[in-house]
C-alpha positions in Angstrom: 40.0 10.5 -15.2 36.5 10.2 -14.3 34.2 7.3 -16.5 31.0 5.3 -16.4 31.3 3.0 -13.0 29.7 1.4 -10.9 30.2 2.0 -6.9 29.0 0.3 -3.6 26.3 1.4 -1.2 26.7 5.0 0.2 25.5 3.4 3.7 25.3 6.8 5.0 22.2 7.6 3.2 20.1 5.3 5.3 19.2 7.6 8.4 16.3 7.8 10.7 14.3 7.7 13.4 14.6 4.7 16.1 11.6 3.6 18.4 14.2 1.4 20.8 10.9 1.3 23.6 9.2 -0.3 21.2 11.4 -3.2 20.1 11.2 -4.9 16.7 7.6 -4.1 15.8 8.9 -0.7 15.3 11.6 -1.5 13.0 12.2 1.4 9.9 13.9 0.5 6.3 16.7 2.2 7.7 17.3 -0.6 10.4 16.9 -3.3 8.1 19.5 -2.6 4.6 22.3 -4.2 4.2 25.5 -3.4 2.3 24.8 -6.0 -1.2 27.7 -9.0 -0.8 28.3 -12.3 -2.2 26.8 -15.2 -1.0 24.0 -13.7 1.3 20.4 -14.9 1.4 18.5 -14.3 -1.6 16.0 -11.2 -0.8 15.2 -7.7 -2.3 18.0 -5.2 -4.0 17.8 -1.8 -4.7 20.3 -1.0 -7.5 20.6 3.2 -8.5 20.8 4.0 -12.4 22.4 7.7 -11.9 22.3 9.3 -15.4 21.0 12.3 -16.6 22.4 11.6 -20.5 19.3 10.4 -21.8 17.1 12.8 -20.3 19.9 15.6 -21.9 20.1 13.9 -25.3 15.9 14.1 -25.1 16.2 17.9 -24.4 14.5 17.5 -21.0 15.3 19.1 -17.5 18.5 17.3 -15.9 18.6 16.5 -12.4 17.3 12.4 -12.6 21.3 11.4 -11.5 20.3 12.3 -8.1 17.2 10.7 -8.2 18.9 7.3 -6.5 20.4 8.9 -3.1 17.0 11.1 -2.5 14.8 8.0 -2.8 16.8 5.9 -0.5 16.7 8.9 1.8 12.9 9.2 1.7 12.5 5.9 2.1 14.8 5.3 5.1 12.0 6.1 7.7 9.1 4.1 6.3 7.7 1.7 8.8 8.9 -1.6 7.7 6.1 -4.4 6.9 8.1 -6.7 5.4 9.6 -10.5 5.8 12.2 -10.5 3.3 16.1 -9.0 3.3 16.7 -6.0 2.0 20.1 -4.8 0.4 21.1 -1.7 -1.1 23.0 -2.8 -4.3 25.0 0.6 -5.0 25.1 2.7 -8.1 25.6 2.9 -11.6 27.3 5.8 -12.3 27.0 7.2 -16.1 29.8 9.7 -16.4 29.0 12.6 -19.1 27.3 11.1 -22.2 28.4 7.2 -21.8 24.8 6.5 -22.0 25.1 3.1 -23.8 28.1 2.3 -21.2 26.3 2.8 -18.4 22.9 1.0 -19.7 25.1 -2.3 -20.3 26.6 -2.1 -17.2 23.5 -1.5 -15.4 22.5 -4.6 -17.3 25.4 -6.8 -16.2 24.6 -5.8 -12.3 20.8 -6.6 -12.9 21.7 -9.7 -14.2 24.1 -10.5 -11.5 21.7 -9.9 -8.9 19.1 -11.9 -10.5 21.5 -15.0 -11.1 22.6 -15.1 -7.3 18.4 -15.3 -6.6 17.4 -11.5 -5.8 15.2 -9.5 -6.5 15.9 -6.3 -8.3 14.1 -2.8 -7.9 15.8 -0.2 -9.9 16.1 3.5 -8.8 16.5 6.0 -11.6 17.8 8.4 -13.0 16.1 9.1 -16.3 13.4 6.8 -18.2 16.5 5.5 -20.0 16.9 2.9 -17.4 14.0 1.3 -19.0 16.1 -0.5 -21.7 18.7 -1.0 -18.9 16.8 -3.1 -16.5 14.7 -4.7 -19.4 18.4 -6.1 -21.1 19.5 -7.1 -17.9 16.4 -8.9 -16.8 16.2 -10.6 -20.7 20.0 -11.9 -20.1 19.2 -13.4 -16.4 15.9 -15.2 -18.0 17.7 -17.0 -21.2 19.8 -18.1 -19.2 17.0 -20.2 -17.6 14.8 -20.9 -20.6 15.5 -21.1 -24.4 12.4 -18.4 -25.3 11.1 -16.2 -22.1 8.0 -14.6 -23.0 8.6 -11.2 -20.8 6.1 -8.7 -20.7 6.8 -4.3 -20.1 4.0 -2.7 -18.3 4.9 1.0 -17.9 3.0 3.9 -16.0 3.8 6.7 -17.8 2.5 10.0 -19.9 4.9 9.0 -22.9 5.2 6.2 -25.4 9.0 6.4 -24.9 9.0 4.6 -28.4 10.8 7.5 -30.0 13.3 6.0 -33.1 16.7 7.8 -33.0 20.1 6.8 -33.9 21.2 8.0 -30.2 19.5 5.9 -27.3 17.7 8.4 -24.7 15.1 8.6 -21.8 12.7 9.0 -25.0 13.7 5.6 -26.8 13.9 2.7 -24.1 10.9 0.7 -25.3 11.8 1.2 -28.7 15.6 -0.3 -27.7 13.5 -3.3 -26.1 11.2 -4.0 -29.3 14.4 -3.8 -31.0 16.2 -6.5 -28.3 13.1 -8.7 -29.0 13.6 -9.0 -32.4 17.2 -9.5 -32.4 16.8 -12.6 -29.8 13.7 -13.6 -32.0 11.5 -13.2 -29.1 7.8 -11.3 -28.9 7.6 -7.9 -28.0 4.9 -7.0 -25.8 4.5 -3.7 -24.5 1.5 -1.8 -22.2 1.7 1.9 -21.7 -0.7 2.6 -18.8 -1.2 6.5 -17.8 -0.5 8.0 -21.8 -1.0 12.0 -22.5 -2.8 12.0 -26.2 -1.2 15.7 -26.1 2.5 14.5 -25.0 2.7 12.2 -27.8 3.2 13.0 -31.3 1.4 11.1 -34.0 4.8 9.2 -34.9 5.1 7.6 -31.1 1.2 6.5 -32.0 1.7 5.3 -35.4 5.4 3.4 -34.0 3.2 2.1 -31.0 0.8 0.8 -33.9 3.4 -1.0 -35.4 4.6 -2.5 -32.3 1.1 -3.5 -31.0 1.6 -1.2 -27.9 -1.2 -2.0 -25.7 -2.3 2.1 -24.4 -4.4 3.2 -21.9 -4.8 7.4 -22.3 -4.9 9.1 -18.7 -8.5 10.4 -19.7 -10.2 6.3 -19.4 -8.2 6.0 -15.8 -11.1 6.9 -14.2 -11.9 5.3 -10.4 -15.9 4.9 -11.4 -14.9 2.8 -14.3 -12.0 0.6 -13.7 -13.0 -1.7 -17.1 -10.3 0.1 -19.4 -7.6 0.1 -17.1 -8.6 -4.0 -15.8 -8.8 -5.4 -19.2 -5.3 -3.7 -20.0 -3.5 -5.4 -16.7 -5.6 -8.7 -17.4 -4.0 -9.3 -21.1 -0.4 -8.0 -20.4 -0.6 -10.2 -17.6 -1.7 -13.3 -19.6 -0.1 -13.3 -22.1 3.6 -13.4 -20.7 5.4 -15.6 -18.5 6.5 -12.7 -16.0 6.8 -9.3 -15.9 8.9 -5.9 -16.0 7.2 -3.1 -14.4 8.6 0.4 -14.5 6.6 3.2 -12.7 7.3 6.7 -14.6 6.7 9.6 -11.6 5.6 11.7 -14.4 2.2 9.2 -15.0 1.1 11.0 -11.6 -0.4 14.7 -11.8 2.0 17.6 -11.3 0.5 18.6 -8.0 1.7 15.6 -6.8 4.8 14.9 -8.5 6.7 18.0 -9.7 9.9 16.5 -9.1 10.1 15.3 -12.7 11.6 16.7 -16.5 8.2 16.3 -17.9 5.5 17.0 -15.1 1.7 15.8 -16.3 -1.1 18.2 -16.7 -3.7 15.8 -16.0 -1.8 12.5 -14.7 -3.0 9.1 -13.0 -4.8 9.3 -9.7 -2.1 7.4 -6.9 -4.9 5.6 -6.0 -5.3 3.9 -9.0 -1.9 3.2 -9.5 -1.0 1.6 -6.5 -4.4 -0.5 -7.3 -2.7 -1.3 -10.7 0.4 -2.8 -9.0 -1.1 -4.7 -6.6 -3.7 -6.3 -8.9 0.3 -7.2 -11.3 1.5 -8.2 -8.0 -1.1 -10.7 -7.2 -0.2 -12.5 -10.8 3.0 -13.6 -9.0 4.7 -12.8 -12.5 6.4 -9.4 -11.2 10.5 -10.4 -11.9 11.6 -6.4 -11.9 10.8 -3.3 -11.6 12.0 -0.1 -11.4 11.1 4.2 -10.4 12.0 6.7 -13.0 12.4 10.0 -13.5 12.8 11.7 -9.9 14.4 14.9 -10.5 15.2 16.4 -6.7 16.4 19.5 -8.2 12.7 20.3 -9.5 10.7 19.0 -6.4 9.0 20.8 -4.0 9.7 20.0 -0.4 10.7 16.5 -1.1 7.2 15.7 -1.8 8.0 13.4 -5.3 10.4 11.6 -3.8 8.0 10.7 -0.8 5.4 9.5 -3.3 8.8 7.6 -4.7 9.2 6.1 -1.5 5.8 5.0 -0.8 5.7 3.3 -4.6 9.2 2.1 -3.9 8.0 0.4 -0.4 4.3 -1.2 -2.6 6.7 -2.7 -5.1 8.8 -4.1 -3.1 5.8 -5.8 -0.3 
């Protein structure tokens, strides 16, 4: 009987194209992931979140579960820039509608990783692995200080602050306020990339109450970087690290169809990948994670290229 799981590293995924004449200068992703085992060097992880119950349960358009294998795909050709081990950390498998199953056990992998001295970039699924890696990343840090002040900065056209009995893609930061106060911790939350017409006055008035820190997509403009500086300045500040979670559907729909919600207007690439290299340069960056690639609603792979190239920035 099938359930919630969690499986190695599909291996297979990780194809591409070899420069041999060229030596190691020429090295590709492909040629540098390893299989995740105990007691390796401490380097990057790339952990998969395959669920499509949240985005169900928030009557969007499934798909997200396969969201993991088509980024590691895309990615498996980039050139490869970097000077630290990479690992592909398997799967987390949610198994019909064990949505808070698979969330904890995502958790308890994140955490894992994290204790052993990686680094963890998430690969979703739906926006529901926001709470997820947020839990996970909250039960690695109090286990190194009594009261972490961690800090969610989230590119994305919704709030995701919806209240509901049921967890789903639509309540992750809500779940994370709620964590907060149960560990008697500040919540402190930035929404970067928000549609004023894909949020309903209740996600504004609970983002209110939670003293959500929005920037609407119509001040992300590249003549006047002010509204989006100041934002990334005082998330930054005020926290002792960082979560980071990259919504594809913050980016327009011409560029990212691959998505259950695709933007009308969106966040210019540009500007995002400006956004997370001016978090990066804080040093405060302890996890982050892509969300919401739907391959069965992209057009010629071209989301989960974007995906890759956000994938390959987070992780530099």
């Amino acid at each position: 009987m099938k359930q919630t799981a969690y499986s190695a590293a599909d291996m297979s995924l990780w194809q591409g194209r070899v420069d041999h004449e060229e030596g190691d200068l020429a090295r590709r992703w492909h040629q540098q992931v390893q299989a995740v085992e105990d007691g390796q060097a401490a380097g990057l992880v790339l952990l998969g979140f395959c669920c499509d119950a949240g985005v169900l349960r928030n009557q969007g358009q499934v798909g997200a579960a396969a969201g993991p294998a088509a980024l590691r795909s895309a990615t498996a050709n980039l050139a490869w820039h970097l000077d630290t081990p990479l690992y592909d950390g398997g799967d987390v498998h949610c198994h019909g509608d064990e949505l808070e199953v698979a969330q904890a056990l995502y958790a308890d992998k994140v955490a894992a990783f994290m204790d052993a001295g990686h680094r963890v970039i998430g690969l979703g699924g739906g926006h529901e692995i926001g709470y997820a890696s947020f839990s996970g990343l909250m039960e690695h840090q109090c286990r190194q200080q009594a009261t972490p002040r961690i800090g969610i900065i989230n590119f994305d056209a919704h709030l995701d602050l919806r209240r509901s009995a049921r967890a789903s893609s639509g309540t992750p930061f809500n779940q994370c306020a709620t964590l907060c106060e149960a560990r008697g911790l500040p919540f402190h939350y930035t929404c970067i990339g928000v549609s004023r017409y894909h949020n309903t006055d209740a996600l504004f008035e609970r983002a209110r109450q939670l003293n959500t820190r929005i920037v609407l997509d119509e001040e992300l403009n590249g003549w006047d970087l002010q509204p989006l500086n100041s934002a990334l300045d005082q998330a930054i500040n005020e926290v002792d690290l960082l979560y980071v979670t990259v919504c594809l559907d913050v980016l327009p729909a011409s560029l990212a169809p691959g998505v259950s919600a695709p933007a009308g207007r969106g966040m210019d690439l540009g500007l995002l990948e400006y956004a997370l290299e001016r978090i990066k340069s804080s040093n405060k960056m302890r996890m982050a994670d892509i969300a919401e690639l739907n391959p069965a609603r992209d057009r010629h792979s071209s989301t989960a290229r974007v995906a890759a190239r956000l994938l390959a920035r987070l992780a530099g």
